[in-house]
C-alpha positions as CSV (number, residue, x, y, z in Angstrom):
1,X,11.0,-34.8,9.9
2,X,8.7,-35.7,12.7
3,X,4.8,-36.1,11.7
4,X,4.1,-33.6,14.5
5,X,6.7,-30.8,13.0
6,X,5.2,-31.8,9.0
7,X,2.0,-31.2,9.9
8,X,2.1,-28.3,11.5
9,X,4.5,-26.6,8.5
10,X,1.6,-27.6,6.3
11,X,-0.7,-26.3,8.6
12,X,1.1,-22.6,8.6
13,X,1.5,-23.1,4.7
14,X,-2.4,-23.6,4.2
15,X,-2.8,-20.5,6.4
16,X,-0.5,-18.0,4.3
17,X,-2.5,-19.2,1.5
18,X,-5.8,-18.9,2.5
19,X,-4.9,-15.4,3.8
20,X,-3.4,-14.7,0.5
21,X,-7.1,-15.7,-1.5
22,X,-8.9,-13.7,1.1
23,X,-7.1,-10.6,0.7
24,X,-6.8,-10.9,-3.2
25,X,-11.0,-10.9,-2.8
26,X,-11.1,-8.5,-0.5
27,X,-8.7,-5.8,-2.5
28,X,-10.0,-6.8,-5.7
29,X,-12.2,-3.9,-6.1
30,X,-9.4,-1.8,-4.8
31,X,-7.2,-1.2,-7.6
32,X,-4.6,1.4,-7.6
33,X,-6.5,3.2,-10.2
34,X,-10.1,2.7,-8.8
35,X,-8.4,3.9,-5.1
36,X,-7.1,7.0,-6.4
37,X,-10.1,8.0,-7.9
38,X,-12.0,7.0,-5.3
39,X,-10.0,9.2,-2.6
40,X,-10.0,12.0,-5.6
41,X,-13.7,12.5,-5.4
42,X,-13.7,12.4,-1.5
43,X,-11.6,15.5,-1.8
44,X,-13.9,17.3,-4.2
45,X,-16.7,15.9,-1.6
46,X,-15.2,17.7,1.2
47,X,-14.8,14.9,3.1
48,X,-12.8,15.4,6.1
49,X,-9.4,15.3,5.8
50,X,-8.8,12.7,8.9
51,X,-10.9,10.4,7.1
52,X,-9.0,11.1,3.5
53,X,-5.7,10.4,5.2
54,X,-7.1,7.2,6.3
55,X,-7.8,6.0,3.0
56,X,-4.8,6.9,1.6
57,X,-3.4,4.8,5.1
58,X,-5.5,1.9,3.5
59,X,-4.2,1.9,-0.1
60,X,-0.3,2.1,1.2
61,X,-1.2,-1.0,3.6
62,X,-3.1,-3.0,0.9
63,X,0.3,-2.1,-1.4
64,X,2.8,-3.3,1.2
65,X,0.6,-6.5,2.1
66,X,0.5,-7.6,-1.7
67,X,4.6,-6.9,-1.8
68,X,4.6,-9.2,1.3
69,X,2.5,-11.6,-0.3
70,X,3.5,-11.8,-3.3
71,X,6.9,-13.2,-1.2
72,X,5.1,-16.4,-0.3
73,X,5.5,-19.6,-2.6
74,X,2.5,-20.9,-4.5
75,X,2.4,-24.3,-3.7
């Protein structure tokens, strides 16, 4: 394997991972749990339905990212 080609697989490795610690942080406080309830109390809040749909957007992206993830090898 050339330098050049090793280098820049690490390179796209140290990327995946770094993404993977930022959105960990990032969704931390987002739990399935704390989402649900969080999107329960807009409804009682009468927040507009637009913007409810959008969260619930949020939580199903935030699931499918971890799946996606959660496909990468630790190195």
């Amino acid at each position: 394997m050339s330098s050049k080609k090793y280098k820049k697989e690490k390179t796209n490795e140290n990327i995946f991972r770094a993404a993977r610690k930022f959105t960990d942080a990032f969704f931390d406080g987002l739990k399935t749990g704390a989402a649900d309830r969080v999107i329960k109390q807009a409804q009682r809040a009468g927040v507009r339905q637009d913007a409810i749909d959008r969260m619930e957007q949020i939580k199903r992206d935030k699931e499918e990212l971890e799946r996606i993830l959660a496909d990468i090898p630790e190195a």
